[in-house]
Structure formats: structure tokens, C-alpha cells
C-alpha positions, 0 to 999 in steps of 0.5 A: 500500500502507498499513502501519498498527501494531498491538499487539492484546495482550500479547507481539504485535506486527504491521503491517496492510496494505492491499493488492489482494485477488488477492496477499492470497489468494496471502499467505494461501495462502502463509503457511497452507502454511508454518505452522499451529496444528497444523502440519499439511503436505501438501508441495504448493506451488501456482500458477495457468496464465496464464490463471488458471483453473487451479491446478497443482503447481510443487513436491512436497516429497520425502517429503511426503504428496504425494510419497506418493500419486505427485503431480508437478510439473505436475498440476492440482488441481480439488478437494481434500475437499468444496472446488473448488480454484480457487486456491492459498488453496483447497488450505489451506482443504481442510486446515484442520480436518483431523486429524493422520492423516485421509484427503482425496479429491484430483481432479487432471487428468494431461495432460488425464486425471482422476485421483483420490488420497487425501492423508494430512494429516501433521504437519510432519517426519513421514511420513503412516504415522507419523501414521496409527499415531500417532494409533491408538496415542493412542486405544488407550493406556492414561494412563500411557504418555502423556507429559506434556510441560508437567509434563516441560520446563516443571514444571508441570501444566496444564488448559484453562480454559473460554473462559467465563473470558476472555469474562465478563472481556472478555479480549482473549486466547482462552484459556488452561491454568491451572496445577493443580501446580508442581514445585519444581525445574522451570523454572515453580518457578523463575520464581514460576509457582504454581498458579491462575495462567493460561497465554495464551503462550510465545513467539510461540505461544498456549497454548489447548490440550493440542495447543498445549503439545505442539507447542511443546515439541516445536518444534525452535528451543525448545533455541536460545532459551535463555530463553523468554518466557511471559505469565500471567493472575493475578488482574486482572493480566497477568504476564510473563517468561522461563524457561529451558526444561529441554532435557534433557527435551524428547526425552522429551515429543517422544515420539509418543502410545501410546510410553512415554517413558522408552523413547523418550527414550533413542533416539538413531536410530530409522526412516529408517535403517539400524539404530536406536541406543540409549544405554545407559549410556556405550555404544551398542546397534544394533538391527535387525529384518527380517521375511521371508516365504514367497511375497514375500521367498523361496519354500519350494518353490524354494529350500533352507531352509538357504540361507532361513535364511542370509539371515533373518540374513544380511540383518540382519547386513548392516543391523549393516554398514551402521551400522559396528556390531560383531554381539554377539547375535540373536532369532529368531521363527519363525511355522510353517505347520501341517503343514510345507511340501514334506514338511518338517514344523514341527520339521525346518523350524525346526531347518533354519532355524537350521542354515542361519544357524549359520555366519554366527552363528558367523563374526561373533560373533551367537549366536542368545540367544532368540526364539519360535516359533509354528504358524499356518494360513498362510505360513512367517513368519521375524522375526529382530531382531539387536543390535551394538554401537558401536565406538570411532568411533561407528556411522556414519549415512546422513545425513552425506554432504556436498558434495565427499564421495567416493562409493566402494562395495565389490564388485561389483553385479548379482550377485543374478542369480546368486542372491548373495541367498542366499549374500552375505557380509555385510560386516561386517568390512569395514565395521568395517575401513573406519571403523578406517581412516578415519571415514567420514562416510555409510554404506548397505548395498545392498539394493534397489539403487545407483539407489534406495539411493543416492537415499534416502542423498542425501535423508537428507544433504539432498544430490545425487550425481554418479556417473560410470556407466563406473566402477560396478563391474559383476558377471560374472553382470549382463555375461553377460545379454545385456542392458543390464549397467548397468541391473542394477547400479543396479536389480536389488537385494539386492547387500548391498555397502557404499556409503560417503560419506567426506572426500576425503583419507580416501578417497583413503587407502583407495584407495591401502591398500585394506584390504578384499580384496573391493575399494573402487571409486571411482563418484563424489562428493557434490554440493550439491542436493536428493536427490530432484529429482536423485537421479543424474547419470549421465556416458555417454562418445559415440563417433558418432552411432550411439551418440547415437542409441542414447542418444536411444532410450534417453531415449525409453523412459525419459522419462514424460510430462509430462516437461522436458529442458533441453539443454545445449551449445555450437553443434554439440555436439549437441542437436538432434541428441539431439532427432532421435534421440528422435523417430525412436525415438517414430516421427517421419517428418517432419524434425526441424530446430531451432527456433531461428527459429520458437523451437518446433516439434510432433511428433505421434506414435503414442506422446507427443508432442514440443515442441521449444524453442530459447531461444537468441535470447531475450533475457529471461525475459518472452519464455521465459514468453510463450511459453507453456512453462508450459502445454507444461510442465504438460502443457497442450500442444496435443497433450497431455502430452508430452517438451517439449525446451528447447535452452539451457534453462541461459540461463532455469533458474529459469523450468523446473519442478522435476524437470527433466532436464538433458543436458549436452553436451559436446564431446570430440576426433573424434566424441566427446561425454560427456554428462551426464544429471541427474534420469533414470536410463536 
């Protein structure tokens, strides 16, 4: 390798090298996925087969655009737009010069079965329908609403200077805006910036373009830099110092296109939570709006309209809960279908609609304040938008859950089989209860169910969840189904009960005061981890070995492949004891014996083949990697894609791909074993 220094303009500096092109292409590949000019993203981290005639996914960033479109870990790409993906530098090169927002055809292959997806290039931290609106709104709005983010954080106004400028002067910058205005309080003013003057950079970045100045005051590590430094053109001379960025402003000019900012720059929580969160002078105003309609969220022709009407507000005032905000008012709108439904007609539909939510606007201080009503040709359409206030706590957010944190939840679960859907209480007063009582540190309600809600709270706090499964609290309703009772605690939904992340002392406290009458359960605790990759831990006590082999059915019809499961033991404990009990269930009639010898064994059978590894007589992670776990993990296997089964999978888990299962094995007196199932819900 030869290192050379470089300095190739004013503020750069760099080293070159001269390295083998096979990792310049990988260096490349790697440094276009983590940052771009325009800091686009798509979430996919790529490597090759050992072979090196494939390009597969190892990682899927959660909540990236690929997460969006269902791609895993283990596919394999073979192009990307109008670019055949031989390598990870050609996913990057498929991206460049792609809108904020534009549509890309991806051809993937699934365990040897093509598939097609469209990938949303989206703008780092944001979300691929955000991008899509934003760029709509950016050509539809009119001049005043946009923000001009150089004239709000740095005070000055700015125009691209034509590339022209910098060629007759044979500069070795490539372009630049020249400053039109200068405000005189602004940060420009401050340092002797005037107009004339030609802005090439700031920081680390060029400044070429309107895109350019928006992407770096809008940059998270802009209000840690204190000053930042700036390079200007004026005359024949190349100027240079540092400003101190007005960093009140930046929320303002963050603001997407087509948003006026003035509205903007007072929001404190917006989309991803529960509520969103507006300061208004030294108080707090929640916010939250919920559209129902008939035929996908209720149905006119089974259900009272009254009871309809209580859950319009009802699941609003449930979203009030969830932020530990105090109810002061709603809007109701209401879209009519012409002619009524059921022999109900529009004006005896809206006033029973408002009958119904009459009693929950009384009980929790939500007068209905105003609203709109309207007749259309379609389905009834019911939009009610209901604002709280802050107590003297503050609202609590579902982002603040840390490890060691307990996970705790009031009521009982499954009860939406009962139709609690209609009738629940919001808990509102236990929320606010709950917060006087001890801060609470995450706050949810559960609307679409523990499983799912739990996971969405874990990947807010950047966090993972170990839930004890036997402590959930169970409804009557779910017990009495005659089918699995757990399963509809974790996913039926609209339970609208409380989940709560608190310190550990706190919520000790509130299990032993138990301020809330309609009970506070304790289900488990806030890891370190990702909240995705593994949403939930689930611990199932074993008595024998019929109830192994039940939980081995189980695994068998819960697991998609191409799926990994690392197992987890001591000798004896059980592993492939686990194993023979997948098997029977996917229809093995060979014996399934442990590979500890022959280090993997092949199951073929009518429904998803098995490969069964055994790394308990390997020394290093060169003999795992020789055996060609890659391809059986990508679903590359002999037979397909398929469960692939690593026996002590602990020993080597830095080789195993993201999404991995664990199950831990543990030995308990007699017969007993808890097992401990990481990344899968059963």
C-alpha cells in the first residue's frame, strides 16, 4: 500500500492510496452507502457468496426503504434500475442520480425464486412516504411557504453562480452561491460576509447548490460545532473563517418543502408517535387525529352507531393516554353517505354519532368545540382530531425506554374478542395517575397489539425487550377460545391498555401502591439491542418432552424460510432434541441424530427443508465459514431455502446473519427446561 498527501484546495485535506482494485470497489461501495451529496439511503448493506458471483443482503436497516418493500437478510440482488448488480459498488451506482422520492425496479432471487420490488430512494432519517409527499408538496407550493434556510441560520441570501465563473478563472473549486443580501444581525453580518462575495464551503461540505445549503443546515452535528468554518471567493482572493451558526433557527429551515415554517418550527413531536406536541407559549398542546371508516375500521350494518361513535373518540382519547396528556377539547368531521345507511338517514346518523361519544366527552373533560360535516356518494367517513394538554411532568414519549427499564402494562389483553373495541375505557386517568406517581420514562397505548406495539416502542428507544410470556396478563374472553390464549394477547389488537417503560425503583413503587384499580402487571424489562432484529424474547417454562415437542411444532409453523436458529445449551439440555421435534412436525421419517461428527446433516421434506449444524468441535471461525453456512444461510442450500439449525451457534455469533433466532436452553430440576426464544414470536 502507498499513502501519498494531498491538499487539492482550500479547507481539504486527504491521503491517496494505492491499493488492489477488488477492496477499492468494496471502499467505494462502502463509503457511497454511508454518505452522499444528497444523502440519499436505501438501508441495504451488501456482500458477495464465496464464490463471488453473487451479491446478497447481510443487513436491512429497520425502517429503511428496504425494510419497506419486505427485503431480508439473505436475498440476492441481480439488478437494481437499468444496472446488473454484480457487486456491492453496483447497488450505489443504481442510486446515484436518483431523486429524493423516485421509484427503482429491484430483481432479487428468494431461495432460488425471482422476485421483483420497487425501492423508494429516501433521504437519510426519513421514511420513503415522507419523501414521496415531500417532494409533491415542493412542486405544488406556492414561494412563500418555502423556507429559506441560508437567509434563516446563516443571514444571508444566496444564488448559484454559473460554473462559467470558476472555469474562465481556472478555479480549482466547482462552484459556488454568491451572496445577493446580508442581514445585519445574522451570523454572515457578523463575520464581514457582504454581498458579491462567493460561497465554495462550510465545513467539510461544498456549497454548489440550493440542495447543498439545505442539507447542511439541516445536518444534525451543525448545533455541536459551535463555530463553523466557511471559505469565500472575493475578488482574486480566497477568504476564510468561522461563524457561529444561529441554532435557534435551524428547526425552522429543517422544515420539509410545501410546510410553512413558522408552523413547523414550533413542533416539538410530530409522526412516529403517539400524539404530536406543540409549544405554545410556556405550555404544551397534544394533538391527535384518527380517521375511521365504514367497511375497514367498523361496519354500519353490524354494529350500533352509538357504540361507532364511542370509539371515533374513544380511540383518540386513548392516543391523549398514551402521551400522559390531560383531554381539554375535540373536532369532529363527519363525511355522510347520501341517503343514510340501514334506514338511518344523514341527520339521525350524525346526531347518533355524537350521542354515542357524549359520555366519554363528558367523563374526561373533551367537549366536542367544532368540526364539519359533509354528504358524499360513498362510505360513512368519521375524522375526529382531539387536543390535551401537558401536565406538570411533561407528556411522556415512546422513545425513552432504556436498558434495565421495567416493562409493566395495565389490564388485561385479548379482550377485543369480546368486542372491548367498542366499549374500552380509555385510560386516561390512569395514565395521568401513573406519571403523578412516578415519571415514567416510555409510554404506548395498545392498539394493534403487545407483539407489534411493543416492537415499534423498542425501535423508537433504539432498544430490545425481554418479556417473560407466563406473566402477560391474559383476558377471560382470549382463555375461553379454545385456542392458543397467548397468541391473542400479543396479536389480536385494539386492547387500548397502557404499556409503560419506567426506572426500576419507580416501578417497583407502583407495584407495591398500585394506584390504578384496573391493575399494573409486571411482563418484563428493557434490554440493550436493536428493536427490530429482536423485537421479543419470549421465556416458555418445559415440563417433558411432550411439551418440547409441542414447542418444536410450534417453531415449525412459525419459522419462514430462509430462516437461522442458533441453539443454545449445555450437553443434554436439549437441542437436538428441539431439532427432532421440528422435523417430525415438517414430516421427517428418517432419524434425526446430531451432527456433531459429520458437523451437518439434510432433511428433505414435503414442506422446507432442514440443515442441521453442530459447531461444537470447531475450533475457529475459518472452519464455521468453510463450511459453507453462508450459502445454507442465504438460502443457497442444496435443497433450497430452508430452517438451517446451528447447535452452539453462541461459540461463532458474529459469523450468523442478522435476524437470527436464538433458543436458549436451559436446564431446570426433573424434566424441566425454560427456554428462551429471541427474534420469533410463536
Amino acid at each position: 500500500m502507498i499513502g501519498l498527501n494531498v491538499a487539492v484546495r482550500a479547507g481539504a485535506q486527504g491521503i491517496g492510496f494505492a491499493i488492489p482494485v477488488d477492496q477499492a470497489l468494496q471502499v467505494a461501495a462502502d463509503l457511497m452507502s454511508v454518505e452522499k451529496l444528497e444523502n440519499k439511503w436505501h438501508g441495504i448493506e451488501v456482500g458477495t457468496t464465496r464464490d463471488g458471483a453473487s451479491t446478497i443482503v447481510r443487513r436491512v436497516v429497520p425502517g429503511s426503504p428496504a425494510a419497506q418493500v419486505g427485503l431480508r437478510p439473505g436475498d440476492v440482488i441481480t439488478r437494481l434500475g437499468d444496472v446488473n448488480v454484480a457487486r456491492a459498488l453496483d447497488v450505489e451506482r443504481a442510486v446515484l442520480g436518483r431523486g429524493v422520492g423516485e421509484r427503482v425496479a429491484m430483481e432479487v432471487r428468494r431461495g432460488g425464486q425471482p422476485m421483483n420490488v420497487q425501492l423508494t430512494v429516501a433521504r437519510r432519517g426519513s421514511s420513503p412516504a415522507r419523501d414521496v409527499a415531500a417532494s409533491l408538496a415542493s412542486t405544488t407550493a406556492p414561494a412563500a411557504a418555502t423556507a429559506d434556510p441560508a437567509w434563516q441560520v446563516l443571514g444571508m441570501k444566496l444564488d448559484v453562480e454559473p460554473k462559467a465563473t470558476f472555469e474562465s478563472r481556472g478555479s480549482r473549486y466547482r462552484g459556488g452561491m454568491r451572496v445577493v443580501d446580508v442581514r445585519g444581525d445574522g451570523p454572515a453580518a457578523a463575520k464581514g460576509i457582504r454581498a458579491g462575495d462567493i460561497l465554495v464551503g462550510m465545513h467539510k461540505w461544498e456549497t454548489a447548490s440550493d440542495e447543498d445549503i439545505r442539507y447542511i443546515v439541516s445536518n444534525e452535528s451543525l448545533p455541536t460545532l459551535g463555530e463553523v468554518k466557511f471559505y469565500i471567493l472575493r475578488g482574486e482572493e480566497t477568504l476564510y473563517g468561522a461563524m457561529k451558526v444561529d441554532a435557534t433557527r435551524i428547526v425552522v429551515a429543517m422544515s420539509e418543502p410545501g410546510t410553512d415554517p413558522e408552523i413547523v418550527g414550533f413542533g416539538q413531536i410530530g409522526v412516529g408517535d403517539d400524539a404530536a406536541v406543540v409549544a405554545l407559549g410556556g405550555s404544551q398542546l397534544v394533538a391527535t387525529a384518527d380517521l375511521l371508516i365504514d367497511g375497514v375500521h367498523f361496519d354500519t350494518s353490524q354494529h350500533a352507531i352509538e357504540r361507532i361513535g364511542r370509539k371515533s373518540l374513544g380511540v383518540n382519547l386513548s392516543d391523549l393516554a398514551a402521551m400522559a396528556a390531560r383531554p381539554v377539547g375535540c373536532l369532529v368531521s363527519l363525511a355522510l353517505p347520501r341517503g343514510g345507511v340501514g334506514g338511518v338517514t344523514t341527520q339521525q346518523l350524525a346526531m347518533r354519532l355524537v350521542e354515542g361519544m357524549a359520555p366519554l366527552a363528558k367523563e374526561f373533560g373533551c367537549p366536542i368545540i367544532g368540526g364539519d360535516t359533509n354528504v358524499h356518494a360513498g362510505p360513512l367517513v368519521i375524522n375526529v382530531t382531539a387536543f390535551g394538554e401537558a401536565t406538570e411532568r411533561g407528556v411522556v414519549r415512546r422513545d425513552g425506554a432504556r436498558p434495565g427499564d421495567v416493562l409493566l402494562v395495565t389490564g388485561d389483553l385479548g379482550g377485543s374478542l369480546s368486542a372491548k373495541q367498542f366499549d374500552f375505557t380509555p385510560r386516561v386517568h390512569e395514565a395521568l395517575t401513573l406519571h403523578a406517581a412516578a415519571p415514567l420514562r416510555a409510554l404506548m397505548d395498545l392498539s394493534d397489539g403487545l407483539s407489534l406495539d411493543l416492537t415499534r416502542l423498542c425501535e423508537a428507544s433504539g432498544v430490545a425487550a425481554l418479556v417473560d410470556a407466563d406473566a402477560i396478563p391474559i383476558s377471560n374472553a382470549a382463555k375461553m377460545t379454545g385456542e392458543a390464549a397467548l397468541d391473542h394477547a400479543l396479536s389480536d389488537g385494539e386492547d387500548f391498555e397502557l404499556l409503560v417503560a419506567a426506572a426500576p425503583d419507580d416501578a417497583k413503587r407502583l407495584l407495591a401502591e398500585m394506584p390504578v384499580a384496573c391493575g399494573l402487571t409486571r411482563i418484563g424489562e428493557i434490554m440493550a439491542g436493536s428493536g427490530l432484529s429482536a423485537p421479543m424474547t419470549q421465556i416458555i417454562k418445559i415440563a417433558d418432552e411432550t411439551e418440547m415437542a409441542a414447542l418444536g411444532a410450534k417453531l415449525a409453523n412459525t419459522l419462514q424460510p430462509p430462516a437461522v436458529i442458533a441453539l443454545i445449551g449445555q450437553l443434554g439440555a436439549g437441542k437436538t432434541r428441539l431439532v427432532q421435534a421440528v422435523a417430525a412436525e415438517l414430516g421427517v421419517r428418517e432419524d434425526v441424530t446430531s451432527p456433531t461428527f459429520v458437523l451437518v446433516n439434510e432433511y428433505r421434506t414435503g414442506r422446507t427443508p432442514i440443515y442441521h449444524f453442530d459447531a461444537y468441535r470447531l475450533k475457529d471461525e475459518d472452519e464455521f465459514i468453510e463450511l459453507g453456512v453462508e450459502e445454507y444461510f442465504a438460502g443457497l442450500g442444496a435443497a433450497g431455502a430452508g430452517l438451517t439449525f446451528v447447535e452452539w451457534g453462541d461459540r461463532f455469533a458474529d459469523c450468523l446473519p442478522p435476524g437470527t433466532v436464538t433458543v436458549q436452553i436451559e436446564v431446570l430440576e426433573g424434566t424441566g427446561r425454560r427456554v428462551t426464544i429471541d427474534g420469533l414470536t410463536i
